[in-house]
Backbone as a printed PyTorch tensor [residue, N CA C, xyz], in Angstrom:
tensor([[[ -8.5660,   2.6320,   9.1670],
         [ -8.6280,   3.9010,   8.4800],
         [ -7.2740,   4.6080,   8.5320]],

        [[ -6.3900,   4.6780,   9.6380],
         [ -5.0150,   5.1520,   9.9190],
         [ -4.4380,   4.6150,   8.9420]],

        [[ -4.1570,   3.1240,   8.4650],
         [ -3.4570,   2.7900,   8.0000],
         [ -3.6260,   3.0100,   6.2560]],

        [[ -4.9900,   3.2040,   5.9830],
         [ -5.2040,   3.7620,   4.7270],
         [ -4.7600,   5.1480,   4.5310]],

        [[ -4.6250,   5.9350,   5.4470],
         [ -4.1870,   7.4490,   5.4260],
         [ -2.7030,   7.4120,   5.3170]],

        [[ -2.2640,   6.3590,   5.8260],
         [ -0.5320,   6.1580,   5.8210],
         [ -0.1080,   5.9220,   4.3240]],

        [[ -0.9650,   4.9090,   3.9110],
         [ -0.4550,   4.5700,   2.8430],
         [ -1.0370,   5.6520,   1.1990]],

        [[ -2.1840,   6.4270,   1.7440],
         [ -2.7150,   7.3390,   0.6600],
         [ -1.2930,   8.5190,   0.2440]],

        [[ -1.4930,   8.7720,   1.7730],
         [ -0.1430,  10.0830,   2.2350],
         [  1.1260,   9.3110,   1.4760]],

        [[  1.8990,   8.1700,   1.7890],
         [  3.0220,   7.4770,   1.0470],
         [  3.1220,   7.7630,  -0.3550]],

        [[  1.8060,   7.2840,  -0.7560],
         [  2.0190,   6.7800,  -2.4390],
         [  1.8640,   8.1970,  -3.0590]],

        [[  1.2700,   9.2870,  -2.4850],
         [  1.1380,  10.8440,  -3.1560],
         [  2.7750,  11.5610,  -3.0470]],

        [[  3.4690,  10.9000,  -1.8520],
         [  4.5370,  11.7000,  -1.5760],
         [  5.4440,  11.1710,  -2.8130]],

        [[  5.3850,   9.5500,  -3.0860],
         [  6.1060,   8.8330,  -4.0260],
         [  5.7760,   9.3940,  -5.5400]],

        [[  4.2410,   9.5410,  -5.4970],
         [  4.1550,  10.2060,  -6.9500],
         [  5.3740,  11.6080,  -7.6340]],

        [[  4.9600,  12.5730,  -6.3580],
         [  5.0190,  13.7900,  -6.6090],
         [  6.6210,  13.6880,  -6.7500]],

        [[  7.4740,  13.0900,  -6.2410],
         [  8.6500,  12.5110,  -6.1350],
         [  9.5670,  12.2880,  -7.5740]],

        [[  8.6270,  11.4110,  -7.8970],
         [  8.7170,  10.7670,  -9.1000],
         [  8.1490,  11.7740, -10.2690]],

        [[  7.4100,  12.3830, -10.0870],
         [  6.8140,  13.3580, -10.6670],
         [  8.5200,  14.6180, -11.4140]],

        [[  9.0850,  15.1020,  -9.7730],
         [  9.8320,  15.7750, -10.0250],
         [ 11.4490,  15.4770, -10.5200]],

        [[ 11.2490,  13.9150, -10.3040],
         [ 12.8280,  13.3890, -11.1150],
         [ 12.5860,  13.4620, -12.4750]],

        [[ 11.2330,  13.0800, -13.0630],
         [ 11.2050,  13.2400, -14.6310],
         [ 11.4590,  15.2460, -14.4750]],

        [[ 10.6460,  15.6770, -14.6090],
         [ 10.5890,  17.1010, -14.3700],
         [ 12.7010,  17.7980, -14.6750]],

        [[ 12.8190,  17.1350, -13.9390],
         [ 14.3930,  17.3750, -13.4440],
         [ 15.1190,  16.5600, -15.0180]],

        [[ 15.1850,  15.3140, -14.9960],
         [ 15.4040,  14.8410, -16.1200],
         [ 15.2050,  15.0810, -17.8570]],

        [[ 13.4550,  16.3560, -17.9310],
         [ 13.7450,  16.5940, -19.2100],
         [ 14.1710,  18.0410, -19.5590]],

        [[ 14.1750,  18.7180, -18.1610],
         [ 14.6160,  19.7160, -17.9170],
         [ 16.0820,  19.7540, -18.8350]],

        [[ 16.5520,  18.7900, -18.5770],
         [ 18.6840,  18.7440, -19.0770],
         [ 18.7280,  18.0970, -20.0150]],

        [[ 17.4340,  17.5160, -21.0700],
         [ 17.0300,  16.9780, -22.4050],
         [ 17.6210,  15.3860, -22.3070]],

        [[ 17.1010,  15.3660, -21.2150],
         [ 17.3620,  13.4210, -20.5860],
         [ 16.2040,  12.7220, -20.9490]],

        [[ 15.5280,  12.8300, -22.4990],
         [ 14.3660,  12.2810, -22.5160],
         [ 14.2690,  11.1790, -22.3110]],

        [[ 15.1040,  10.2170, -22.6420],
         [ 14.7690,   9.0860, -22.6220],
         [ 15.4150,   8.3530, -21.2690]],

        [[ 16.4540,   9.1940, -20.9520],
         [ 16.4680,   8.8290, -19.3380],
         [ 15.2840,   9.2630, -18.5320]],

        [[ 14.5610,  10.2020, -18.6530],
         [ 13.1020,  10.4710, -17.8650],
         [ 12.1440,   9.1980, -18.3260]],

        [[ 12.1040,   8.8770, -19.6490],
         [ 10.7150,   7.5790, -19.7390],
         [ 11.0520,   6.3050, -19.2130]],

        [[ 12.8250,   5.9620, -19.2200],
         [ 13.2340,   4.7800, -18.5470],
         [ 13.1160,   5.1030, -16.7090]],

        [[ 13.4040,   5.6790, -16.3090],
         [ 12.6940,   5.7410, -14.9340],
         [ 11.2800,   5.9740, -14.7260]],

        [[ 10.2790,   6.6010, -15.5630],
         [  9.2220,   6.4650, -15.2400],
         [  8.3300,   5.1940, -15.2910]],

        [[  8.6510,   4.0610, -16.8020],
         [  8.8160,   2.8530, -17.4890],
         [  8.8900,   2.3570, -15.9900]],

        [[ 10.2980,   2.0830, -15.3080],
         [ 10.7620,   1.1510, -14.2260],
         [  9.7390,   1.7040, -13.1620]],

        [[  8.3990,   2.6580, -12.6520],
         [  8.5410,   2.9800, -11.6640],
         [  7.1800,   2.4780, -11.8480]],

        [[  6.5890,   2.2180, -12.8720],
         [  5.3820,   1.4570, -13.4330],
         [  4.5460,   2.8640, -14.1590]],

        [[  4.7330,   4.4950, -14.6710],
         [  3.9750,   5.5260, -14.5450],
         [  4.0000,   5.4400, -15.7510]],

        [[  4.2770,   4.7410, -16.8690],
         [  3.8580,   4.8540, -18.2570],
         [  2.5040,   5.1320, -19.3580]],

        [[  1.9890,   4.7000, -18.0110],
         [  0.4270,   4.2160, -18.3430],
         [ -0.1730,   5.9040, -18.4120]],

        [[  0.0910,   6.5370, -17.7200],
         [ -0.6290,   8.0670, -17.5030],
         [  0.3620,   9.3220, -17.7050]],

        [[  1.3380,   8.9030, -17.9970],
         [  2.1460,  10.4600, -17.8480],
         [  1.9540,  11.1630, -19.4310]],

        [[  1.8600,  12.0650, -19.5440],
         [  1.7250,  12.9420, -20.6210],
         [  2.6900,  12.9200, -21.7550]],

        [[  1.8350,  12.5940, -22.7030],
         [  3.0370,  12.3330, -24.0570],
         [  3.3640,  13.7220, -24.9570]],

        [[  2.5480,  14.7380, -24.2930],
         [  2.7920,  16.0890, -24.8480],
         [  4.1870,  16.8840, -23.9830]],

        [[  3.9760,  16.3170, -22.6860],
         [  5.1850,  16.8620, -22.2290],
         [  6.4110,  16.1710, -22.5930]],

        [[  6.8600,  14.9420, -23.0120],
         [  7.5000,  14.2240, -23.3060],
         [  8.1830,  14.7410, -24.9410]],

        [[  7.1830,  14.6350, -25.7130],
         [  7.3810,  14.8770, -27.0120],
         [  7.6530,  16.8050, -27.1980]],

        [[  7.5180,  17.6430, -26.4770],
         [  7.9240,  18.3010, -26.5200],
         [  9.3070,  19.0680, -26.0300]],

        [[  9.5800,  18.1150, -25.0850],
         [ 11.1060,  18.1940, -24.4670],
         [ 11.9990,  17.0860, -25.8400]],

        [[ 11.3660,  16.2970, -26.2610],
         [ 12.3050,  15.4080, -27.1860],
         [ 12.3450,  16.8280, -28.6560]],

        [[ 11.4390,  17.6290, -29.1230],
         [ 11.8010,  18.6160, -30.0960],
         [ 12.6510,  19.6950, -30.0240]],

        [[ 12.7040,  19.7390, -28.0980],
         [ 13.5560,  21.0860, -28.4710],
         [ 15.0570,  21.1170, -27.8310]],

        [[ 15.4870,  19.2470, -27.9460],
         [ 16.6200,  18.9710, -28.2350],
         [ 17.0710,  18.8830, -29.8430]],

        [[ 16.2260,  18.8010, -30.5770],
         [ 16.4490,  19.0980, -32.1800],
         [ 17.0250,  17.9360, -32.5830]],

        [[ 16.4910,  16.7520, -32.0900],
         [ 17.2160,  15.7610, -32.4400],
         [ 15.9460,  14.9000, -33.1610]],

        [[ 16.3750,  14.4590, -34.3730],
         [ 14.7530,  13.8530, -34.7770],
         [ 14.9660,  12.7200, -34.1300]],

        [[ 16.0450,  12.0010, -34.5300],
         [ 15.4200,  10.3950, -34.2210],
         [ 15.2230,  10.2340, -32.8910]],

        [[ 15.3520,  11.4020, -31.9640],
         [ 15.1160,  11.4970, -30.6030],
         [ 13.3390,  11.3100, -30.4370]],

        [[ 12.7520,  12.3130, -31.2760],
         [ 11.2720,  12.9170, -31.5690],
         [ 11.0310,  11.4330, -31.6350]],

        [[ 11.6390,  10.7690, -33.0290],
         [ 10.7210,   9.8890, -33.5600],
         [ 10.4050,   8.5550, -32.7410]],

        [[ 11.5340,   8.6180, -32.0110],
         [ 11.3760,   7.1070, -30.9540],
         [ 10.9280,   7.5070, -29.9960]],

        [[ 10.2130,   8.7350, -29.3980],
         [  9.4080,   9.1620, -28.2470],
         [  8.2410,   9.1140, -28.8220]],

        [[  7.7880,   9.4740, -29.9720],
         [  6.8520,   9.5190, -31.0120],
         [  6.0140,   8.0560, -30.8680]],

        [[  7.1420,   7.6590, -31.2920],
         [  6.4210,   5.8510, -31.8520],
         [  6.3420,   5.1700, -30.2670]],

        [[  7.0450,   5.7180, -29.2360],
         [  6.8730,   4.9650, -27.7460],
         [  5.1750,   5.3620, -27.4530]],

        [[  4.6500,   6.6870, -27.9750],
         [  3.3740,   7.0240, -27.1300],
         [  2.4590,   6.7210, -27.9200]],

        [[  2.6310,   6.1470, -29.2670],
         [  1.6630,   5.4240, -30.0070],
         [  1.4780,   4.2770, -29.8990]],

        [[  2.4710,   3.8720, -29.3860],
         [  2.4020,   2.1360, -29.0190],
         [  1.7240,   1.9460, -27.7620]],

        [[  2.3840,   2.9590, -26.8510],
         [  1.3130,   2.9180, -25.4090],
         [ -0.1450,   3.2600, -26.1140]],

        [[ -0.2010,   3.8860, -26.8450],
         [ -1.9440,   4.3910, -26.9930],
         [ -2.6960,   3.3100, -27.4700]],

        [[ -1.8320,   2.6510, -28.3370],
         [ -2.0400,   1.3810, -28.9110],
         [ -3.1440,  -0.0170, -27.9130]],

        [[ -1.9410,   0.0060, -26.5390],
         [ -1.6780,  -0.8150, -25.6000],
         [ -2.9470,  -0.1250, -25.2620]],

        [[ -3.4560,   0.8690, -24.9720],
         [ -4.3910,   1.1910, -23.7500],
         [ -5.8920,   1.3370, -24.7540]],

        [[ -5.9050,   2.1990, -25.3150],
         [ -6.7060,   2.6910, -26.4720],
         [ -7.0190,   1.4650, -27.6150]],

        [[ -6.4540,   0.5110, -28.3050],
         [ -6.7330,   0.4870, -29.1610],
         [ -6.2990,   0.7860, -30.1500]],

        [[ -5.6070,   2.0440, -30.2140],
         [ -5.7630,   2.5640, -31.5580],
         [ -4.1990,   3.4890, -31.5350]],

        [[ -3.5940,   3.8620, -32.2900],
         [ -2.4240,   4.1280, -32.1300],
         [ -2.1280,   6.0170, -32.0530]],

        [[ -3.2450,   6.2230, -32.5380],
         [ -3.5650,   7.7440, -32.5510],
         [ -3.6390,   8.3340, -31.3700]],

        [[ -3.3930,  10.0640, -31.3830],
         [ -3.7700,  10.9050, -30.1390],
         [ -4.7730,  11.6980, -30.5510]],

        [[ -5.5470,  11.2060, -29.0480],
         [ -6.5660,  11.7090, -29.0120],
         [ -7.0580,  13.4040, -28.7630]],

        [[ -8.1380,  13.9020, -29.0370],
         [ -7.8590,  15.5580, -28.7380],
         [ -7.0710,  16.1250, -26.8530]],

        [[ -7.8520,  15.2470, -26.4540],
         [ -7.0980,  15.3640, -24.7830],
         [ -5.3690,  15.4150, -24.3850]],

        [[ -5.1660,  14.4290, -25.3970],
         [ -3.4730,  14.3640, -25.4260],
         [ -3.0500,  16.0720, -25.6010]],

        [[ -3.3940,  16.6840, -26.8460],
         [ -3.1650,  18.3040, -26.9890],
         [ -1.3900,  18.1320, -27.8560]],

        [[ -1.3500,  16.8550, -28.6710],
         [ -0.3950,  16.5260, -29.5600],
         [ -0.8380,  17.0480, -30.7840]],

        [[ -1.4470,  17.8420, -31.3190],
         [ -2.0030,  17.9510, -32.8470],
         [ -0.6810,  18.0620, -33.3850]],

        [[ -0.2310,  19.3250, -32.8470],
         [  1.1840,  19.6650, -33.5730],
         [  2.6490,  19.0600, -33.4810]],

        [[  2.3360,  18.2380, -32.7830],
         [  3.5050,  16.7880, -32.7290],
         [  3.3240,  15.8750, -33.8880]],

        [[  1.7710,  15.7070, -34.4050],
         [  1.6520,  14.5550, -35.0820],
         [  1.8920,  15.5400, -36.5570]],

        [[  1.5500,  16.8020, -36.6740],
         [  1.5930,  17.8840, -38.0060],
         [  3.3990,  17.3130, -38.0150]],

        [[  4.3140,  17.7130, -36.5220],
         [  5.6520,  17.9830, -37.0090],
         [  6.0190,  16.4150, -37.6430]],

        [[  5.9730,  15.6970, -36.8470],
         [  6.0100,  14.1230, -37.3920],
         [  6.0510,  14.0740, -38.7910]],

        [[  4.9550,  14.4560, -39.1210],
         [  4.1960,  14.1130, -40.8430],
         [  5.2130,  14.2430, -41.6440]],

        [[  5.8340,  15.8500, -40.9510],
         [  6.3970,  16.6740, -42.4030],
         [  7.8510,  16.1330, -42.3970]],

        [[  8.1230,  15.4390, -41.2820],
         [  9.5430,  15.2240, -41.2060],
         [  9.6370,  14.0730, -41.8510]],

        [[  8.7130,  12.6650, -41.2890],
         [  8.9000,  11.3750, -41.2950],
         [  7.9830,  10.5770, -42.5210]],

        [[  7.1830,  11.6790, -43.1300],
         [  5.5800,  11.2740, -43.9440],
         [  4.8110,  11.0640, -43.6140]],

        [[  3.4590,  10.9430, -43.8460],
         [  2.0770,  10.3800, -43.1600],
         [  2.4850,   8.3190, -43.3320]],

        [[  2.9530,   7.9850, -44.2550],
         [  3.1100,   7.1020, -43.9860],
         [  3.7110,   6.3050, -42.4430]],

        [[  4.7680,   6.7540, -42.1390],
         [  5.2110,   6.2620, -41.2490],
         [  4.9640,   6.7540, -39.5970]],

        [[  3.1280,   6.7260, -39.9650],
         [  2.4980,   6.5780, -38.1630],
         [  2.3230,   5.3820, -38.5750]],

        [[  1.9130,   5.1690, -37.4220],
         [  1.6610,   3.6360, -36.8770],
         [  0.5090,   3.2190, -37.3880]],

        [[ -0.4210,   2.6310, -38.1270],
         [ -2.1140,   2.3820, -38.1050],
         [ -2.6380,   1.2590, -37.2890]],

        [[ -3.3620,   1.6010, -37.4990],
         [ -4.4020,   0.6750, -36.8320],
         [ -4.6170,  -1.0660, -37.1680]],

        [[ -4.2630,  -1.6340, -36.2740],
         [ -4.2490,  -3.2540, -37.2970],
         [ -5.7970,  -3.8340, -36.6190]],

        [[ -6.3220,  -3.6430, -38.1220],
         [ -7.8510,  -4.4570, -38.0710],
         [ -7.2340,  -6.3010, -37.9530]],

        [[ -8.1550,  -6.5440, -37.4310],
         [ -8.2620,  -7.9770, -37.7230],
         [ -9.7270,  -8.5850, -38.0980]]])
């Protein structure tokens, strides 16, 4: 049981850690230096694509938006199925700004087979 408490206590200290280097990173509009350390640290799978995509807009850089854009549709892709955000994500107005910039064409769809 000690040794499960060692290692619970470890991996929360490592999160929160990791937590605050992205934090720190999109803080100074290091977006894509924040997803490549999170990427390498294995946290891709769960970190928030609303916080992400909103630090990539208010560097004002589109093709910044659009390749953070198309990174969290592809993860949604990977996990989900489906390339869309879901209401939980709390992206509505990421996918509205997307539209008007890039077209409705160019989200990602869904590949039936």
């Amino acid at each position: 049981m000690l040794i499960y408490n060692i290692i619970h206590l470890c991996v929360c200290v490592l999160s929160t850690a990791n937590d605050e280097i992205v934090e720190v990173l999109l803080s100074r509009q290091q977006v894509l230096g924040a997803l490549r350390f999170i990427r390498s640290v294995g946290g891709h799978g769960n970190i928030s694509a609303r916080k992400f995509l909103d630090a990539a807009r208010q560097t004002a850089d589109q093709m910044l938006f659009y390749t953070i854009f198309r990174f969290f549709e592809q993860r949604n892709m990977r996990l989900r199925g489906n390339p869309s955000f879901i209401p939980g994500d709390h992206c509505e107005e990421h996918v509205v700004y997307f539209k008007q910039v890039f077209g409705e064409q160019a989200l990602m769809k869904q590949v039936t087979v």
